[in-house]
C-alpha positions, 0 to 999 in steps of 0.5 A, spaced: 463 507 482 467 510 476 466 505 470 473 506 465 469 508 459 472 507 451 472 510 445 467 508 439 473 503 436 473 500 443 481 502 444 483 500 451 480 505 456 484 512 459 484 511 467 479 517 470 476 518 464 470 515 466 462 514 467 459 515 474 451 513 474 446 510 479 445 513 485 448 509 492 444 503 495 442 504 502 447 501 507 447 494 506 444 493 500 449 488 495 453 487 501 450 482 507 445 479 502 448 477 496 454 470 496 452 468 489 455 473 485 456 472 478 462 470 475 465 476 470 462 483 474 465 490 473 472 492 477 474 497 482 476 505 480 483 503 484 483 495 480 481 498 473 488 503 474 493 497 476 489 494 470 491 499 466 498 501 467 499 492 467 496 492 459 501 499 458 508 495 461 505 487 460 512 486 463 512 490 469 512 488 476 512 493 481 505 492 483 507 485 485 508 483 492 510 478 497 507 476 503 512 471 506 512 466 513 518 463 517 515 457 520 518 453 525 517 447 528 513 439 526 509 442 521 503 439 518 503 439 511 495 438 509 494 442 515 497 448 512 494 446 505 488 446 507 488 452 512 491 456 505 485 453 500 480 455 506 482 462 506 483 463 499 475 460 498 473 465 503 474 470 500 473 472 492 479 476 492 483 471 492 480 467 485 479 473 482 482 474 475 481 480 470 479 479 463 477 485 458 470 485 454 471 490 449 477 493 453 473 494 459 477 489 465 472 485 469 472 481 475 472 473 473 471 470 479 472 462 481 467 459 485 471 456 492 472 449 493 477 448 488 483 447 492 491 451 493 496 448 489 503 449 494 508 446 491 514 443 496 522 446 494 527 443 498 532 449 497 537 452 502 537 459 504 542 463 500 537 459 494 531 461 497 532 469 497 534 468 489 528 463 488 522 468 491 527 475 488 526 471 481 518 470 483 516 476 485 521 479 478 516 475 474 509 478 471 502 475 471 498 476 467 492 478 470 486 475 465 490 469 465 487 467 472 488 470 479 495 473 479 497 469 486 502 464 486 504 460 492 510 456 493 512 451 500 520 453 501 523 447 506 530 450 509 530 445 513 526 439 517 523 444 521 524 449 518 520 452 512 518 458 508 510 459 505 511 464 500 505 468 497 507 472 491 501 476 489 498 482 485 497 489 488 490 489 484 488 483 489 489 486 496 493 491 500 498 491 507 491 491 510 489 485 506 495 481 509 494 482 517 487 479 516 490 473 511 495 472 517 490 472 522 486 467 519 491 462 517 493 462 525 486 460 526 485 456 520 492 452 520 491 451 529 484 447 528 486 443 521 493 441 525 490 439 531 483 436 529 478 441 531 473 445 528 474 451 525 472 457 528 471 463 524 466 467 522 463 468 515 466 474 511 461 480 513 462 481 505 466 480 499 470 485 495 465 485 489 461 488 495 465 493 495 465 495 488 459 495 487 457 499 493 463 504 491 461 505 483 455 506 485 457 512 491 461 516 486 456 519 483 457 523 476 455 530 482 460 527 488 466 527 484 465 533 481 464 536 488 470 533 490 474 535 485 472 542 486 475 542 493 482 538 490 482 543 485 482 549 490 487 545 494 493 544 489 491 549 485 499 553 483 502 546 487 509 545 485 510 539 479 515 536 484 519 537 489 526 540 487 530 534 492 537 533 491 536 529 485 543 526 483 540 526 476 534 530 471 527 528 472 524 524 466 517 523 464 518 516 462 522 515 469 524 507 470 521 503 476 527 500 478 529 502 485 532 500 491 530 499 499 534 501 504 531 498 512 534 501 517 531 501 526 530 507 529 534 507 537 529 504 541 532 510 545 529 514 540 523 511 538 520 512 546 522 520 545 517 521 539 512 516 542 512 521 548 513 527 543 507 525 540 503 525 547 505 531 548 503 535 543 496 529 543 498 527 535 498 520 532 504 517 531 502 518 523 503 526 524 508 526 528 512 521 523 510 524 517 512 531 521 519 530 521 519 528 514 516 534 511 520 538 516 527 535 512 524 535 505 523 542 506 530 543 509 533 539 503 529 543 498 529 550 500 521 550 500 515 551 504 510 548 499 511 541 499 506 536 496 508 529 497 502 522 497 500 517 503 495 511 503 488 511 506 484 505 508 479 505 503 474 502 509 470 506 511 464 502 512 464 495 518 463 490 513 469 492 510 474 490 516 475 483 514 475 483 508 481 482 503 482 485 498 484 492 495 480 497 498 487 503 499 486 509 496 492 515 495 490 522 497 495 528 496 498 532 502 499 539 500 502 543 506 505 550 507 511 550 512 514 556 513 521 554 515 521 559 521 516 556 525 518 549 530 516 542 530 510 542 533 507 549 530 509 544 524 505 538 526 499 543 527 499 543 519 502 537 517 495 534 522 490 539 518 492 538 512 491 531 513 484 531 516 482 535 510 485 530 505 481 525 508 475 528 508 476 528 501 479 521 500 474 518 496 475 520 489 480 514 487 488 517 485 487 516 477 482 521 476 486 526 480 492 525 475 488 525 470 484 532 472 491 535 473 494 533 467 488 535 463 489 542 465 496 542 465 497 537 459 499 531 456 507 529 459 505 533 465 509 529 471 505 526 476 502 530 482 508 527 487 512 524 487 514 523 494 511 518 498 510 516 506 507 511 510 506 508 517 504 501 517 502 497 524 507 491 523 506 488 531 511 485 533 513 480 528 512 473 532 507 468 533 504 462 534 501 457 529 498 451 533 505 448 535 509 452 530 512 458 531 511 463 526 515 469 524 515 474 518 520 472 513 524 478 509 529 474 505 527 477 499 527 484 497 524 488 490 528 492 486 522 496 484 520 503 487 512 506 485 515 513 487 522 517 486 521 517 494 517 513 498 519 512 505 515 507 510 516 507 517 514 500 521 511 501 527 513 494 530 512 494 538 513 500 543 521 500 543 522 498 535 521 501 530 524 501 523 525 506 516 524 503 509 527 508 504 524 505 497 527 509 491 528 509 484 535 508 482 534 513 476 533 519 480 538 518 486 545 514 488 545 509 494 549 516 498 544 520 497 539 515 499 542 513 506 544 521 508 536 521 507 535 517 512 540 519 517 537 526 516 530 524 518 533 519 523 537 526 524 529 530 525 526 526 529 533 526 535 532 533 533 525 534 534 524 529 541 530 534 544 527 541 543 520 541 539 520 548 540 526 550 536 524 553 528 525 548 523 531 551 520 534 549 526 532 542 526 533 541 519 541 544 520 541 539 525 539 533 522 543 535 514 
């Protein structure tokens, strides 16, 4: 993997100015085998880049985030403490810290068996939101020790919230589904006496940056870049939204959320669109949203980013950490053609981003802003995920299990970010994320209704042009 490389008087290394050496290791090698690691190793491209932006704004918070449980029922305490340290001694992630050698980050990991720290608060629902509002509005400091902070709030007798406030630069939305699926199995046998059954990690995170340090080779990047280059070459520095006020370069990160459900009505009629037309619901989601930016913006040339797993080996699947990487998606809509000519686009656009997604985001701002110079704005600043949330109910033993979303984040990484959550066949919601110096809370909830507005459109007559279906929906 790309080592972020310093100048002779050991400055603080520029993310994507980086080294790549060695070649790949055979398939498994550095993964199965090791369980020893050594305490301080190098951090992945993707890690060095939040690094890095944490050392810029040491009080910055918009990469933290909050996984949080609803637990209802008789709970066990020292269960729950211990399914949440063996959880955490599992995996090498979660003990990670990040001091810097000559500049350089590294990851310092702690051996397991340490124990979790969960402190127990007696507060009330009202307080409870405040409370996890200030945690997550809190830094870390990510060498002072693993930037993850666990409290136990008690609402009531038999009612409690586990909270998990926790850095980007430890996991990612695909870390948490494994977390919350180990602590069901972890607290039921701890809980009820019997033995626990999980099986060992296949590898670790550290496995992982080693085996993509090693895959980046100075001749890969270089061949992907080449193709990046040819596919955003003339792309439009950012989309000209209805910003109610001016792009700044030194753009603040303070932002809203707004959620809102999609008529379940309306979400079988784009399941059956997406049937119809045999695309995942990723493109036809990202579809309808592209069609409204292109209304919005008069524009057939949108650019706008999405998240890729980052797991493209098995021994990756179960294993925490922060393997998500984000590829631009440049597609050309030709506001003549209908939705499912668009959806043809919007499909091939993204199969080639993917086929070209392991060159991390930080070298491909940094080769844009090489060729257009410093100051240049990002390459955009629109962003769109689909994320399979499941139902949200559970069981852990005799408790019933729920997320908890009493807190929210005012912070938005994007101008625009918008996450749909597919829940369940019939639920899904809109989270509209966005930055509250570029857009007012008005502009923001006409946006959702326009995409709410798409999506009715699309499902009634795919085969209507775009600037037909944007004029429906806006």
């Amino acid at each position: 993997m790309p080592k972020g490389a310093t100048s002779q008087n050991s400055r603080t290394p520029i993310p994507g100015k980086v080294e790549f050496h060695g070649p790949p290791p055979h398939p498994g090698d550095g993964t199965r085998r090791r369980r020893a690691p050594p305490p301080v190793m190098n951090v992945s491209p993707a890690q060095h880049r939040l690094w890095f932006l944490q050392q810029l704004d040491p009080g910055a918070t918009e990469y933290n985030g909050c996984v949080a449980y609803e637990l209802r029922g008789a709970l066990d305490r020292r269960a729950l403490r211990l399914a949440v340290s063996d959880l955490v001694d599992r995996h090498e992630a979660l003990r990670t810290s990040f001091p810097a050698q000559r500049g350089v980050p590294r990851m310092d990991i702690a051996p397991p068996g340490g124990g979790v720290d969960i402190p127990v608060v007696d507060i009330s629902d009202a307080e409870a939101s405040l409370f996890v509002e200030e945690r997550i509005s809190t830094p870390f400091e990510l060498a002072a020790g693993p930037p993850i902070r666990i409290w136990l709030l008690c609402l009531d007798r038999d009612r409690h919230v586990l909270v998990i406030v926790v850095h980007h630069i430890l996991i990612d939305a695909w870390s948490i589904e494994i977390m919350a699926e180990e602590l069901k199995v972890l607290y039921t046998a701890h809980s009820s006496g019997t033995p626990v059954r999980l099986p060992a990690p296949e590898a670790q995170y550290s496995d992982f940056a080693a085996w993509q340090r090693a895959t980046l080779t100075r001749e890969h990047v270089e061949r992907e870049l080449s193709f990046w280059r040819e596919r955003l070459d003339g792309a439009p520095a950012l989309l000209d939204l209805i910003a109610d006020r001016p792009h700044q370069v030194d753009s603040s990160a303070a932002g809203e959320e707004l959620l809102r459900p999609i008529p379940p009505d309306l979400v079988e009629q784009v399941r059956s669109l997406a049937v119809r037309y045999r695309r995942t619901m990723f493109v036809t989601a990202l579809t309808a949203l592209t069609a409204l930016l292109s209304h919005v913006s008069g524009t057939d040339d949108i650019v706008l980013t999405v998240p890729v797993s980052g797991r493209s080996r098995a021994e990756f699947q179960s294993t925490v950490g922060f393997f998500v990487n984000t590829v631009p998606l440049r597609m050309d809509i030709p506001r003549g053609l209908p939705f499912d000519r668009i959806a043809e686009r919007v499909s091939a656009a993204t199969f080639d981003a993917m086929e070209h997604s392991s060159v991390p985001f930080d070298v491909l701002v940094s080769e844009s802003r090489d060729r257009r110079g410093e100051g240049s704005t990002p390459l955009a600043d629109i962003a769109f995920q689909l994320l399979h949330t499941g139902a949200g109910r559970t069981r852990w033993g005799g408790l019933e299990v729920a997320e908890w979303g009493g807190a929210r984040q005012a912070v938005s990484r994007f101008a625009l970010e918008l996450h749909v959550l597919d829940r369940a066949p019939r639920a899904m919601d809109q989270a509209l994320c966005y930055r509250t110096d570029r857009l007012l809370p008005g502009t923001a909830r006409r946006l959702l209704d326009g995409y709410e507005g798409v999506l009715w459109a699309a499902a009634a007559d795919p085969g209507a042009p775009l600037s037909e279906l944007g004029s429906r929906a806006w």
